[in-house]
C-alpha positions as a Markdown table, in Angstrom:
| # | Residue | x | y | z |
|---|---|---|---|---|
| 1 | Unk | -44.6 | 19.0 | 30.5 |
| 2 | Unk | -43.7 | 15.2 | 30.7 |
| 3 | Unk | -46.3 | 13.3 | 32.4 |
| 4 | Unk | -46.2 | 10.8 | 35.3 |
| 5 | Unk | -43.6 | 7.7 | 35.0 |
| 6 | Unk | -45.2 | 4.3 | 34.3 |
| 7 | Unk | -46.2 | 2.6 | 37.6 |
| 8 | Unk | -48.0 | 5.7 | 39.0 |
| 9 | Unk | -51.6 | 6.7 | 40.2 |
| 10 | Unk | -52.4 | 10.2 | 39.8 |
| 11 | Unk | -55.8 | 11.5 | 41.3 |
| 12 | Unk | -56.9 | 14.3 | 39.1 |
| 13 | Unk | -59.3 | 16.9 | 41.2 |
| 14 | Unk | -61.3 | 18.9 | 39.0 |
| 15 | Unk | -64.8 | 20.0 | 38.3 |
| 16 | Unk | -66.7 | 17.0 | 36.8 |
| 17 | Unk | -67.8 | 20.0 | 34.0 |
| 18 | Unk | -65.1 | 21.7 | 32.3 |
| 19 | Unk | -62.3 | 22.5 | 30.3 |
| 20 | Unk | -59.6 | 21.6 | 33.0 |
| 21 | Unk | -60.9 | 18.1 | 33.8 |
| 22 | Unk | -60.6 | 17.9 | 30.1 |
| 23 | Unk | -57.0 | 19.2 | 29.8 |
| 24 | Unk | -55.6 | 17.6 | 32.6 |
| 25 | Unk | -57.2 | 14.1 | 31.0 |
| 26 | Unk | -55.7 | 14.6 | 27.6 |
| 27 | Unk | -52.7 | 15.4 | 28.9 |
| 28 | Unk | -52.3 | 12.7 | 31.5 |
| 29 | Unk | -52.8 | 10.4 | 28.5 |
| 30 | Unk | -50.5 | 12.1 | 26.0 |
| 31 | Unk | -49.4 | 9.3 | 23.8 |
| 32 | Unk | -45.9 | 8.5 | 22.8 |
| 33 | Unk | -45.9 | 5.7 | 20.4 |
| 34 | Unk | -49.2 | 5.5 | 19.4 |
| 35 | Unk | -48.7 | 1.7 | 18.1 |
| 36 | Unk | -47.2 | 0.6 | 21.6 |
| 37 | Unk | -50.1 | 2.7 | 23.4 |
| 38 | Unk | -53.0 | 0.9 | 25.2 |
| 39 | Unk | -55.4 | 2.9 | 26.5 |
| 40 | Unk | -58.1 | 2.3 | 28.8 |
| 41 | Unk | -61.1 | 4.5 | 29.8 |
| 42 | Unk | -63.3 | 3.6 | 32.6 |
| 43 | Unk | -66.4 | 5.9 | 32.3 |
| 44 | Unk | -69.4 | 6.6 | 34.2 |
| 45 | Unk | -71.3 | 9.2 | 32.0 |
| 46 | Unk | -69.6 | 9.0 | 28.6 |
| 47 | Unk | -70.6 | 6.8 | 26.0 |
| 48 | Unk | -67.7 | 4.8 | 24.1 |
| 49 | Unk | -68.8 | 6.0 | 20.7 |
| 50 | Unk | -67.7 | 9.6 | 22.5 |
| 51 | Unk | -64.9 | 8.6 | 24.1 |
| 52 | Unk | -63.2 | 7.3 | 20.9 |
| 53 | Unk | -64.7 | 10.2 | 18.8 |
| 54 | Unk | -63.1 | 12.2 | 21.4 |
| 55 | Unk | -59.5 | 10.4 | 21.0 |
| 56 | Unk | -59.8 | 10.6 | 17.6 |
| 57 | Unk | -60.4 | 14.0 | 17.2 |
| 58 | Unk | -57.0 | 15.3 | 19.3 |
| 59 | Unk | -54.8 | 12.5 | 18.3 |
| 60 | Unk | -56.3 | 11.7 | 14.4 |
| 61 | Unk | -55.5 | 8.1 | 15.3 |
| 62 | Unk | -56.6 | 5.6 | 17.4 |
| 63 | Unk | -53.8 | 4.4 | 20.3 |
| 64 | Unk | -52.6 | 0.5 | 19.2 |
| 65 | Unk | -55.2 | -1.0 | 22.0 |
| 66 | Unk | -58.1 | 1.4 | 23.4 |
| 67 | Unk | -60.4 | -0.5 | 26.5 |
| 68 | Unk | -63.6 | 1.3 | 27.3 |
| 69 | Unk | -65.9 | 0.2 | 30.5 |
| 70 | Unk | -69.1 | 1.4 | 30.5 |
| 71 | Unk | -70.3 | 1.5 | 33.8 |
| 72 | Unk | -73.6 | 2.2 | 32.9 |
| 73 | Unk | -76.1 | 4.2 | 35.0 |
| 74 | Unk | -77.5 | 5.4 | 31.5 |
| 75 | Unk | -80.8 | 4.5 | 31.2 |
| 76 | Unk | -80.6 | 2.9 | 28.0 |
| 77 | Unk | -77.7 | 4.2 | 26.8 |
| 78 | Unk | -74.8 | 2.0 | 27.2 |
| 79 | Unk | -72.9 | 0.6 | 24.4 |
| 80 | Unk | -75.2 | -2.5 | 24.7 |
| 81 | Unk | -76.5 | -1.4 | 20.5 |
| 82 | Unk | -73.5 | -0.2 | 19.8 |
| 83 | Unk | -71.4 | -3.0 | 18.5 |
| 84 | Unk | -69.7 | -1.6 | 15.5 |
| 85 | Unk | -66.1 | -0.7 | 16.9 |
| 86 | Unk | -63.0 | -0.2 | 15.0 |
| 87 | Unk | -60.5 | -2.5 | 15.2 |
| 88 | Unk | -58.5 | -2.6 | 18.2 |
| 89 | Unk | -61.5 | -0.9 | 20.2 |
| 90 | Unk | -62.7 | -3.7 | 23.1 |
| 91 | Unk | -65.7 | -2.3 | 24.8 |
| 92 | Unk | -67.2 | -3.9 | 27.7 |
| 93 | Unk | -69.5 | -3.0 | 30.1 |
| 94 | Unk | -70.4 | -3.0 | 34.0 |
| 95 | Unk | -73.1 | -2.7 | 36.5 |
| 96 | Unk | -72.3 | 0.6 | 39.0 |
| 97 | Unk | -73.9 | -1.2 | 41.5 |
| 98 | Unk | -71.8 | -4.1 | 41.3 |
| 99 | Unk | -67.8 | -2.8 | 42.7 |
| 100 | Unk | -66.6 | -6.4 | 42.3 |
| 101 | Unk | -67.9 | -6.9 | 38.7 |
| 102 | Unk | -65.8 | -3.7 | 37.7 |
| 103 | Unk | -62.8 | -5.2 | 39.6 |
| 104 | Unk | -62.7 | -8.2 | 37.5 |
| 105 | Unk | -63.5 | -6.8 | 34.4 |
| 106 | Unk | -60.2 | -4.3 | 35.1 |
| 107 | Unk | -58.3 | -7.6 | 36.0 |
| 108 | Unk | -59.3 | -9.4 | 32.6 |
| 109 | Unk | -58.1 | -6.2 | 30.6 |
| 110 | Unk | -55.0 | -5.6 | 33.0 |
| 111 | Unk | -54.2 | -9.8 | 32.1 |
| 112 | Unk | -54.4 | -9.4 | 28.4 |
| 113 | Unk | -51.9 | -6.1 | 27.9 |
| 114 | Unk | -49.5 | -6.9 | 25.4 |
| 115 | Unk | -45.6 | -6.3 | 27.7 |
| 116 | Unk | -44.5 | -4.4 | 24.7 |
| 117 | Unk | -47.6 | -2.2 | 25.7 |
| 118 | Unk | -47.4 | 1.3 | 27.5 |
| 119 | Unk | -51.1 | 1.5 | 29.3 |
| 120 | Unk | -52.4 | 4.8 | 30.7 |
| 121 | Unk | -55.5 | 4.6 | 32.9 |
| 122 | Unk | -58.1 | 7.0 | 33.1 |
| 123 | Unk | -61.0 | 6.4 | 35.5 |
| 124 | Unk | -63.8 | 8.8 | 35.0 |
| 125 | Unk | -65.1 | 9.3 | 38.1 |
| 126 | Unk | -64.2 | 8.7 | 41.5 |
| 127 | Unk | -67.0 | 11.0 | 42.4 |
| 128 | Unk | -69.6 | 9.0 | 40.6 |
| 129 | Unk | -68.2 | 5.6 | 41.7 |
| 130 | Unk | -69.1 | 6.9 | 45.9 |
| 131 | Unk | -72.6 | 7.3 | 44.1 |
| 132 | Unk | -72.5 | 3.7 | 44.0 |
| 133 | Unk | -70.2 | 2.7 | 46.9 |
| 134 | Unk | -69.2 | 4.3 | 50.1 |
| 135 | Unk | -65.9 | 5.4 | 51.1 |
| 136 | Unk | -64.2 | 2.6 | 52.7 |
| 137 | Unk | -65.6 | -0.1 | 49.9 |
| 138 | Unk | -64.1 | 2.2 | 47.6 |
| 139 | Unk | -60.7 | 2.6 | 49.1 |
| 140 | Unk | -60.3 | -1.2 | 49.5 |
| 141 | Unk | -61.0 | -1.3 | 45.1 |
| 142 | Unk | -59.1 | 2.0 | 44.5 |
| 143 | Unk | -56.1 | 0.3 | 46.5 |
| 144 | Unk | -56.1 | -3.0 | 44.8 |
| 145 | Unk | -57.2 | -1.7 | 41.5 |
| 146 | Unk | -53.9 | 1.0 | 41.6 |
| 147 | Unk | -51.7 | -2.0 | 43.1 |
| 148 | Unk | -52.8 | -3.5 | 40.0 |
| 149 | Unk | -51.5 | -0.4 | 37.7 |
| 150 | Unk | -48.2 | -0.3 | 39.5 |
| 151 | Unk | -47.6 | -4.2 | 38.8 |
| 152 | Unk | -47.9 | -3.6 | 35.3 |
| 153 | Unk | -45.8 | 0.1 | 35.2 |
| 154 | Unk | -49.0 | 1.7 | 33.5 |
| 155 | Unk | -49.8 | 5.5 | 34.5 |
| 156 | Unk | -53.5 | 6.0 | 35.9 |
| 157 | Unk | -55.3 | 9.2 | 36.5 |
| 158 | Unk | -58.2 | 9.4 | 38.8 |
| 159 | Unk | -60.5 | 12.2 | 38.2 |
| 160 | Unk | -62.7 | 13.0 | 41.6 |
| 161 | Unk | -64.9 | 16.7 | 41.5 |
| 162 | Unk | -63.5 | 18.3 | 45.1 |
| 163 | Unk | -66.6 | 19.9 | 44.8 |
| 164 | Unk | -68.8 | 17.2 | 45.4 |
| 165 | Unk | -67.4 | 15.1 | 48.8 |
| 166 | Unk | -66.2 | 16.6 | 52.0 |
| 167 | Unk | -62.4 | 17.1 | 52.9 |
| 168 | Unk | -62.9 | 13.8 | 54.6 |
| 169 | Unk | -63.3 | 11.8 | 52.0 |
| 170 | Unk | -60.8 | 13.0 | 49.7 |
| 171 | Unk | -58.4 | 12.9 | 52.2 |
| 172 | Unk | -59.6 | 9.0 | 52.9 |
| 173 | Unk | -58.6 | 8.2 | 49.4 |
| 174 | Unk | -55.1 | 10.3 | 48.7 |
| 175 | Unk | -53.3 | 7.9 | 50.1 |
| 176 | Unk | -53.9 | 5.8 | 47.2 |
| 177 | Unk | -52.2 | 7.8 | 45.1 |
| 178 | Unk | -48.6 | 9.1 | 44.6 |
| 179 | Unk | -49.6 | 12.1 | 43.4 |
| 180 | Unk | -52.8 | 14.4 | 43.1 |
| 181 | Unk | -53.5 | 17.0 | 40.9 |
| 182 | Unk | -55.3 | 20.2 | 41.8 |
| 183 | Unk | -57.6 | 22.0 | 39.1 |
| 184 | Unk | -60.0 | 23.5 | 41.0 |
């Protein structure tokens, strides 16, 4: 299965818990040419440590450029201690409580992408972010934030747990996204 073509925004609804989330992440950032492959992972409940021990164990390697952003809601588990990163590895973090912080932190990533770069997106959770910020403050970041993406042809995925919002809300947000993906 070839994934999405750069320049699209995927939302990804699965179970937060559970193999298909998983799947559907790994293969939504399948790398090509691992050199030219920047990846970056916003995360609300995984640690970076995990996320690149995660990377590492299904693709050996680690992608040419690998972001994380903790958004934090760990109780003293961020990535604050954690400063020992391999090369190539920028880890930065972000208050959940704070939507324009994480906006600005995305741009300063999106700003520094090398144009020889393929960047794939995965932001892990919507359903966590509306913990933090109701619907329409979130559609007004989720819209720039893709806009963003498109501008600089990278693929994002959006994972968001059907589960957990109303058909409301998830059909408030679709129209952010060119395609969605149903795993439930």
């Amino acid at each position: 299965m070839t994934g999405p073509r750069p320049g699209t925004n995927v939302l990804v609804l699965a179970p937060s818990l559970g193999e298909a989330k998983r799947a559907a992440c790994l293969n939504l950032l399948a790398p090509g040419d691992l050199d030219t492959l920047d990846v970056l992972r916003i995360t609300y409940s995984s640690s970076p440590r995990e996320l690149i021990d995660e990377w590492l164990a299904d693709h050996e390697e680690l992608p040419g450029r690998m972001g994380i952003i903790d958004v934090g809601d760990r109780a003293g588990v961020g990535s604050a201690g954690d400063t020992d990163f391999p090369e190539g590895v920028f880890v930065t973090e972000a208050n959940p409580n704070d939507i324009t912080g994480l906006g600005m932190r995305l741009n300063n990533y999106l700003n520094d992408v090398p144009e020889e770069s393929q960047l794939v997106v995965c932001f892990d959770s919507l359903t966590e972010l509306l913990q933090f910020a109701d619907v329409q403050s979130a559609f007004k970041f989720l819209h720039m934030f893709a806009g963003q993406l498109r501008q600089v042809d990278a693929v994002g995925h959006f994972h968001l747990d059907p589960g957990a919002h109303d058909d409301q809300v998830i059909s408030r947000l679709k129209p952010v996204f060119d395609d969605a993906i149903d795993h439930t």
